[in-house]
One Martini backbone bead per residue (centre of mass of N, CA, C, O) as a GRO file, in nm:
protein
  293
    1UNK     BB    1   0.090   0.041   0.029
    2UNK     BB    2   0.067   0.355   0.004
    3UNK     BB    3   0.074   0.662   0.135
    4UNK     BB    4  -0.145   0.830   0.057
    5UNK     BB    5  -0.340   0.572   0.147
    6UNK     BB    6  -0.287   0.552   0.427
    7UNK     BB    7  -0.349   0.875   0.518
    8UNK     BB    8  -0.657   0.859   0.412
    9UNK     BB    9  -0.751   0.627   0.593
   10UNK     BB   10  -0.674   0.761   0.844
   11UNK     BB   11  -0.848   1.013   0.824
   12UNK     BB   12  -1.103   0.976   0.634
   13UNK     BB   13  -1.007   0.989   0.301
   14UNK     BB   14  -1.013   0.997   0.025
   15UNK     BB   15  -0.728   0.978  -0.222
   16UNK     BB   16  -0.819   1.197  -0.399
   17UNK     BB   17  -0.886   1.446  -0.210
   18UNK     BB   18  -0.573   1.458  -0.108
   19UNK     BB   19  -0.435   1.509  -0.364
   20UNK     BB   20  -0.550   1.775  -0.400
   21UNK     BB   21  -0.469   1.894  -0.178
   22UNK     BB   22  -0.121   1.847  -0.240
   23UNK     BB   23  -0.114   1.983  -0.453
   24UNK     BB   24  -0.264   2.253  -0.324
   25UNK     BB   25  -0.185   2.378  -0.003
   26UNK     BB   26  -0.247   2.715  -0.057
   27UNK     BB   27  -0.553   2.735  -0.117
   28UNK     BB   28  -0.629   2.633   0.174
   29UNK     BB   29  -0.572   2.957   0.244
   30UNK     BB   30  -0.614   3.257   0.440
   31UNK     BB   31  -0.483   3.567   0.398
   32UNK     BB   32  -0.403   3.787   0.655
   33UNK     BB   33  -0.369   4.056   0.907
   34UNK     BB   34  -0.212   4.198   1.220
   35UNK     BB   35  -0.181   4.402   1.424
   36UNK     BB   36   0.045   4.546   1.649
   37UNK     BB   37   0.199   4.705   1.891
   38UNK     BB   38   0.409   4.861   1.704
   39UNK     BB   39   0.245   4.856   1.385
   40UNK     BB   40   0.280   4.616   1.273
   41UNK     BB   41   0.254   4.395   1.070
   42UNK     BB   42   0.093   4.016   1.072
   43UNK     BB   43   0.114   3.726   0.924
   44UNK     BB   44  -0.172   3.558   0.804
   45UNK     BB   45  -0.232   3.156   0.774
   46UNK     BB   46  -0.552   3.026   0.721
   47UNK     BB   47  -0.702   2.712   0.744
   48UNK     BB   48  -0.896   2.595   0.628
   49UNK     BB   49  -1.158   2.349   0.759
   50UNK     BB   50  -1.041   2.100   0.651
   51UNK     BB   51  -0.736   2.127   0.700
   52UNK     BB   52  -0.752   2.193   1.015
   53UNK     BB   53  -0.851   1.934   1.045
   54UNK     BB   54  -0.599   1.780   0.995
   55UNK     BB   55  -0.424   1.905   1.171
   56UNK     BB   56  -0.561   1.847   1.439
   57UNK     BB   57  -0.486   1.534   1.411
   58UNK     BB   58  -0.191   1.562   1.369
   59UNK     BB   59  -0.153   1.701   1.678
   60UNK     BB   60  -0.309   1.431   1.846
   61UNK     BB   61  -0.210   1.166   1.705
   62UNK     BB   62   0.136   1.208   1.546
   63UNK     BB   63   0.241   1.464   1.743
   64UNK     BB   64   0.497   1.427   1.961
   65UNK     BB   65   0.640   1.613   2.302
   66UNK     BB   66   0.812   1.402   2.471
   67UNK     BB   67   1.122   1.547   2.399
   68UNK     BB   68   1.087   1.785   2.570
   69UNK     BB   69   1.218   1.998   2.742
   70UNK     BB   70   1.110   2.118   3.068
   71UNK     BB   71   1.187   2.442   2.973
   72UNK     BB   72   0.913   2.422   2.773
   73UNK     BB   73   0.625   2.619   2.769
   74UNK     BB   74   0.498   2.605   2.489
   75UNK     BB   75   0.230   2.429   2.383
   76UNK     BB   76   0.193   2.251   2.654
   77UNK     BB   77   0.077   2.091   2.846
   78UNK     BB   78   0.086   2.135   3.181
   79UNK     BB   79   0.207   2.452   3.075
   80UNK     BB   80   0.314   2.783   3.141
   81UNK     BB   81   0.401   3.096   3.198
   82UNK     BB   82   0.433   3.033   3.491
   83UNK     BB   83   0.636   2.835   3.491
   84UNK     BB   84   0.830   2.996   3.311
   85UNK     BB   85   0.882   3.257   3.559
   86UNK     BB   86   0.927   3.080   3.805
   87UNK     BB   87   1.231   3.022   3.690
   88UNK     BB   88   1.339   3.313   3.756
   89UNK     BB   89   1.274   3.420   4.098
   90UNK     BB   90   1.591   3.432   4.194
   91UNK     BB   91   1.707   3.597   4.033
   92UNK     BB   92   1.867   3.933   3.987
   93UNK     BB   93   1.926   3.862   3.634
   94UNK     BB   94   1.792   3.963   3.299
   95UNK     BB   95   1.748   3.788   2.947
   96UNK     BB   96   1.556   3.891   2.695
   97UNK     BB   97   1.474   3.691   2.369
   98UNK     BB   98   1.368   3.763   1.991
   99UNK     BB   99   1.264   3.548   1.723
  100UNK     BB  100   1.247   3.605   1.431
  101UNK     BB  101   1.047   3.484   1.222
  102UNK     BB  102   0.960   3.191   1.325
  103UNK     BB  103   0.800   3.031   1.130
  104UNK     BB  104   0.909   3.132   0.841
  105UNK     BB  105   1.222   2.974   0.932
  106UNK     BB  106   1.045   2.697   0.901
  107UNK     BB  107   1.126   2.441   0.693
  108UNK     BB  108   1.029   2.170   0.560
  109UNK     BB  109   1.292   2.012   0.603
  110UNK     BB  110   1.279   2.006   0.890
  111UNK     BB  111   0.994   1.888   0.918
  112UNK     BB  112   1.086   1.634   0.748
  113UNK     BB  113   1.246   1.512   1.002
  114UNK     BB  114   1.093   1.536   1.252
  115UNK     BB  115   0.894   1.321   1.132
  116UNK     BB  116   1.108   1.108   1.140
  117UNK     BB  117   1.212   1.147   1.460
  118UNK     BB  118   0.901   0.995   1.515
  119UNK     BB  119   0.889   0.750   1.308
  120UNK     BB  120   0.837   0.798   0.997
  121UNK     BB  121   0.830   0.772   0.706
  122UNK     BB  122   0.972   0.967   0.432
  123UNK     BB  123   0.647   0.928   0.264
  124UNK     BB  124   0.485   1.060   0.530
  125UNK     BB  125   0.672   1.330   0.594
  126UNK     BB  126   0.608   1.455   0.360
  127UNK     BB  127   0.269   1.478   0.377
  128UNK     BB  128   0.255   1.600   0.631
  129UNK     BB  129   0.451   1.845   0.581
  130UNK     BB  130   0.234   1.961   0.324
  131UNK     BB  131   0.005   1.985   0.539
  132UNK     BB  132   0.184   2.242   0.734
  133UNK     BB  133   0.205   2.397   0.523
  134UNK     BB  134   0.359   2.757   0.351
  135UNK     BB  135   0.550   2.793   0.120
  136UNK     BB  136   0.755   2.607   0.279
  137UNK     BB  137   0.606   2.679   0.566
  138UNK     BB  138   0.536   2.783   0.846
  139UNK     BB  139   0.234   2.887   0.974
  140UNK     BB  140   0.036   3.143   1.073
  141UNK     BB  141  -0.268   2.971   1.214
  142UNK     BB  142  -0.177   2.671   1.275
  143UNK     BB  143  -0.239   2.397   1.512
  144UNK     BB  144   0.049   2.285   1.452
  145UNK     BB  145   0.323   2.500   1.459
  146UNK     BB  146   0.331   2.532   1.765
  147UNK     BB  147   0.462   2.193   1.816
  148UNK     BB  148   0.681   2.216   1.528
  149UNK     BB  149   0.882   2.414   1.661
  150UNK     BB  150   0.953   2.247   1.946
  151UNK     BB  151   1.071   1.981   1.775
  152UNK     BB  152   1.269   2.160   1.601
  153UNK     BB  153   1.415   2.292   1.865
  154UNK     BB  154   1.545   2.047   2.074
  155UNK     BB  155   1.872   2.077   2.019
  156UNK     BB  156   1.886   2.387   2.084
  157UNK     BB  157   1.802   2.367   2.349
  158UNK     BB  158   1.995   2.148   2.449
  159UNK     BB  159   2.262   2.355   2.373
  160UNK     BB  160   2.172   2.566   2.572
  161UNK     BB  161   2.190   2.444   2.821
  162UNK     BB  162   2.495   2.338   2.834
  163UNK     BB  163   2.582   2.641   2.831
  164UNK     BB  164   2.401   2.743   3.082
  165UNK     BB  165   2.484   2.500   3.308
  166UNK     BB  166   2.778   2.586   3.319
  167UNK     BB  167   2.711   2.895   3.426
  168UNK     BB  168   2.426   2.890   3.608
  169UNK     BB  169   2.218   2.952   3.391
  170UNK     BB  170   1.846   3.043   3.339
  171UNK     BB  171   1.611   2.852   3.116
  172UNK     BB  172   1.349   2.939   2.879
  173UNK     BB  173   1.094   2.876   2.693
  174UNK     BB  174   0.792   3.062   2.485
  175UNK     BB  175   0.877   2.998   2.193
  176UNK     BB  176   1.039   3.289   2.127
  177UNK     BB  177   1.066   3.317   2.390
  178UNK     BB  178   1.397   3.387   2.550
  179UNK     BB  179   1.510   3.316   2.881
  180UNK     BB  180   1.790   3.481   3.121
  181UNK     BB  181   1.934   3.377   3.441
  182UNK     BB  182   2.113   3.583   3.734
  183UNK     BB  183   2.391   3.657   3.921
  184UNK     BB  184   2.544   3.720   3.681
  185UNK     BB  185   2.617   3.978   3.445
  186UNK     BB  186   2.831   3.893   3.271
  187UNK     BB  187   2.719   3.604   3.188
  188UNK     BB  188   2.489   3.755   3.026
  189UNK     BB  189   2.625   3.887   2.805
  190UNK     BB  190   2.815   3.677   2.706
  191UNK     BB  191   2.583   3.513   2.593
  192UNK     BB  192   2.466   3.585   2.366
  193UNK     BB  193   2.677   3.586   2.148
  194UNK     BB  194   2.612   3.304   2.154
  195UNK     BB  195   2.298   3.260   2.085
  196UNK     BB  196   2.330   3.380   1.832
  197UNK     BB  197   2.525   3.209   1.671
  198UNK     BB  198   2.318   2.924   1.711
  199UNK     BB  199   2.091   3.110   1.575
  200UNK     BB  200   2.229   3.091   1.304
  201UNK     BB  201   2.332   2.835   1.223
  202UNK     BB  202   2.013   2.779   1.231
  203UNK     BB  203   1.840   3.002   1.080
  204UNK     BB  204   1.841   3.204   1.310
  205UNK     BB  205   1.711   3.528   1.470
  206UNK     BB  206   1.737   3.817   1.618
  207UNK     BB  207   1.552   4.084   1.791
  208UNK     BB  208   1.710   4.388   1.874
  209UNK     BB  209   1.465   4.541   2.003
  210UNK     BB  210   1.392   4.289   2.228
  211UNK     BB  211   1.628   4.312   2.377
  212UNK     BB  212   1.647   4.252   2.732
  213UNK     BB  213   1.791   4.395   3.040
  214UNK     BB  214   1.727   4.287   3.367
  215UNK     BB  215   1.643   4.424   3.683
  216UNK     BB  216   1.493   4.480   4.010
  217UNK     BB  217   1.445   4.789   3.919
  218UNK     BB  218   1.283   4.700   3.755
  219UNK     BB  219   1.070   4.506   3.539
  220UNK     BB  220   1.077   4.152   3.601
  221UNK     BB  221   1.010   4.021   3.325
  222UNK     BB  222   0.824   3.741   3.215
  223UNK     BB  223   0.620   3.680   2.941
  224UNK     BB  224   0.411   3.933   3.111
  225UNK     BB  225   0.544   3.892   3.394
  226UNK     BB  226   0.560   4.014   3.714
  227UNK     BB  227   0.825   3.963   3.981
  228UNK     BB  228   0.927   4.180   4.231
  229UNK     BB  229   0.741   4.015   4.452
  230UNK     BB  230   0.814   3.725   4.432
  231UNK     BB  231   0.562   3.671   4.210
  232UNK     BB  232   0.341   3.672   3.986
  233UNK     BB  233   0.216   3.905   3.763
  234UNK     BB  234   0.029   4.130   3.576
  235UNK     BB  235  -0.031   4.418   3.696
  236UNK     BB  236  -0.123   4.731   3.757
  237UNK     BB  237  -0.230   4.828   3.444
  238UNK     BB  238  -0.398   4.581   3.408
  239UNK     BB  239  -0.583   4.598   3.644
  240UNK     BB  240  -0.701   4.896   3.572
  241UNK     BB  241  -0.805   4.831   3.289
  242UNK     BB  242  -1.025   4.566   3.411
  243UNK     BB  243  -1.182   4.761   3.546
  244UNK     BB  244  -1.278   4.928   3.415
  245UNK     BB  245  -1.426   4.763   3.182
  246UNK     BB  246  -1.628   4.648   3.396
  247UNK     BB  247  -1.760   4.902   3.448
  248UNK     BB  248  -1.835   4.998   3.167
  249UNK     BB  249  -2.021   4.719   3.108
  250UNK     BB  250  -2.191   4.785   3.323
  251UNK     BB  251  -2.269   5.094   3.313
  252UNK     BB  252  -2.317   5.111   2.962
  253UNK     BB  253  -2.387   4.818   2.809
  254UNK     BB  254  -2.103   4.691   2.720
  255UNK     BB  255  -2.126   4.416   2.512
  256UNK     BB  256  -1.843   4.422   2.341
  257UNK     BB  257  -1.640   4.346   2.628
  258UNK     BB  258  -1.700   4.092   2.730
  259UNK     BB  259  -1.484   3.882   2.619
  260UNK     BB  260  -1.229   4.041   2.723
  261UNK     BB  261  -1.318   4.004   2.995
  262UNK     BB  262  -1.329   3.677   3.022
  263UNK     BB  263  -0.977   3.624   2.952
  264UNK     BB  264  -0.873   3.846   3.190
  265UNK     BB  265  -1.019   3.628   3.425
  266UNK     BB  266  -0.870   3.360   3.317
  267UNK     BB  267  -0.571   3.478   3.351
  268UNK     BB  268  -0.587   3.586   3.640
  269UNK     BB  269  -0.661   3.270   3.758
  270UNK     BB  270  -0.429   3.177   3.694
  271UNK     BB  271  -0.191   3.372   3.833
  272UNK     BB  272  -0.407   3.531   4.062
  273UNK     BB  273  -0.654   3.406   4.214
  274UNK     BB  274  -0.701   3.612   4.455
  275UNK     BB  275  -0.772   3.865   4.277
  276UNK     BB  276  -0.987   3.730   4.161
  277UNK     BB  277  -1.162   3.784   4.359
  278UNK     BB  278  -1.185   4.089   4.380
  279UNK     BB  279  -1.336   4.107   4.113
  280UNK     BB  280  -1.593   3.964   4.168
  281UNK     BB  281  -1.657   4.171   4.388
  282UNK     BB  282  -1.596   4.389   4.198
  283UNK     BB  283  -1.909   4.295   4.036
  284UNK     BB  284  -2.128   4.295   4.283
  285UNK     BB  285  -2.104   4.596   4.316
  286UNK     BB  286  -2.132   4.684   4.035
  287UNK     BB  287  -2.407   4.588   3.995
  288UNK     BB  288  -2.599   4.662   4.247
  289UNK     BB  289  -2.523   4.969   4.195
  290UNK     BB  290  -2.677   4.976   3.890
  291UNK     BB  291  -2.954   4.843   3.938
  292UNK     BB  292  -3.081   5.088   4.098
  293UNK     BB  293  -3.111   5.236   3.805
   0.00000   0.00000   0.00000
C-alpha cells in the first residue's frame, strides 16, 4: 500500500480528494493581516475547514512533544507562562531575547526531518509535511504550528541548555520568547553572543529591538508577568485596565467588552487567583450598584 493510501484511510478521506489537496495546499488558506502592538502588520495564514480539521488530527495523534526538554513551556499541556516565569523568580539579573519571523524561519526541509525523527517513514513525512506547510514554511495561524516549532528546536534547546547549565544560568522559552537569568551580569552579556552565534548557525535571528536586560530595578518581567514581588503577578496597569473595562461594561451595558473582560479573568485566575477573587466582589459591588439606577 502507498503512502498516500495509508494517509487517507488514516484520516478517513478519500485518496483522490487528499491528493488534490497536496497538488496545491496553499489554496486552502486564507491569507490576511493583524497589527501588533509596534504597528507592524503580522501575516496571518489560515487553513481553511477541511485542512485545519486535518491539521487538528495531526496535532492530537501523530505529533508527540514527549521528548521536549522541561524548560519548554509554550503550546504543551499543562506547562504554561506562569511555570515559565517562576524558573527565574530567585535570580537577580534577567536576558529576554525574540526570534524574529520565528515560523516562516521553519522550512519544510527541518518539518520533514522532524517527523521522520517520531519514526514516520520518508513517504509520510513528507505527506504530513506538506500537509502543515504554506509556501514551504510553518504558517502563523496553523493549530499545528507551534508543537512543530518545539519539535524542530529541541537540538537547539539541549545546546543551549548545555551553555547554560555550564554558567549557572537559568533558561526557558516559551515559543519564540527566550529567557536567561543569573546572578551574575557578566556571565549574561557572554551569553548573548553565544545564543546569537547558535540561532544563527541553524538559520535562526534575534530581533535586537527586543533584547532587553532587566534588574530588580526595573521591571522584571518574563513573558508579561512582573516578578519583582516575589511571585507572578500581571501588573499594575492590567489591572486597572481590567477594572475600568468592567465598570465600563456594567455602567453603560457595553456588551461589545463582554469577551475581552471574561479573557482577562480568565487569565488572571490563572495567575493570580486571590486577586481574582477581588474582581469577582467589585463585579458583585459595581452589578448592586447600577441595578438600583
Amino acid at each position: 500500500m502507498d503512502a498516500i493510501t495509508e494517509v487517507s484511510q488514516e484520516i478517513g478521506m478519500t485518496k483522490g480528494y487528499l491528493q488534490r489537496i497536496l497538488s496545491n495546499t496553499n489554496k486552502y488558506y486564507r491569507v490576511t493581516s493583524k497589527k501588533k502592538k509596534t504597528g507592524k502588520l503580522r501575516r496571518i495564514e489560515s487553513p481553511g475547514k477541511v485542512l485545519k480539521g486535518i491539521q487538528r488530527w495531526l496535532l492530537n495523534v501523530r505529533i508527540s512533544q514527549d521528548k521536549v526538554p522541561s524548560n519548554i513551556f509554550g503550546f504543551i499541556p499543562h506547562r504554561n507562562i506562569k511555570d515559565n516565569a517562576l524558573m527565574h523568580i530567585n535570580n537577580r539579573f534577567l536576558l529576554n531575547m525574540d526570534i524574529e519571523d520565528f515560523f516562516p524561519s521553519i522550512g519544510s526541509k527541518k518539518i520533514q526531518k522532524a517527523f521522520q525523527k517520531l519514526g514516520y517513514s520518508k513517504e509520510k513525512s513528507e505527506i504530513y509535511t506538506k500537509l502543515c506547510t504554506y509556501n514551504e514554511h510553518l504558517p502563523q495561524g496553523a493549530p499545528t504550528s507551534p508543537s512543530i516549532s518545539n519539535l524542530i528546536f529541541i537540538d537547539i534547546d539541549i545546546n543551549i541548555l548545555k551553555i547554560t547549565t555550564a554558567a549557572a544560568i537559568t533558561y526557558s522559552r516559551y515559543a519564540d520568547d527566550l529567557s536567561f537569568s543569573s546572578n551574575n551580569f557578566e556571565d549574561l552579556k557572554l551569553l548573548e553572543k553565544k545564543i546569537i552565534k547558535l540561532l544563527n548557525k541553524n538559520n535562526f535571528s534575534i530581533n535586537r529591538n527586543k533584547t532587553k536586560y532587566l534588574t530588580r530595578k526595573n521591571k522584571f518581567t518574563v513573558t508579561g508577568l512582573i516578578l519583582n514581588s516575589g511571585k507572578p503577578t500581571i501588573g499594575r496597569d492590567k489591572k486597572r485596565l481590567l477594572r475600568s473595562m468592567i465598570h465600563h461594561y456594567i455602567s453603560k451595558k457595553n456588551v461589545s467588552l463582554e469577551s475581552k473582560i471574561l479573557g482577562h479573568l480568565s487569565f488572571i485566575k490563572d495567575i493570580e487567583p486571590d486577586y481574582f477573587k477581588k474582581y469577582i466582589k467589585y463585579i458583585e459591588k459595581i452589578n448592586k450598584k447600577y441595578s438600583k439606577k
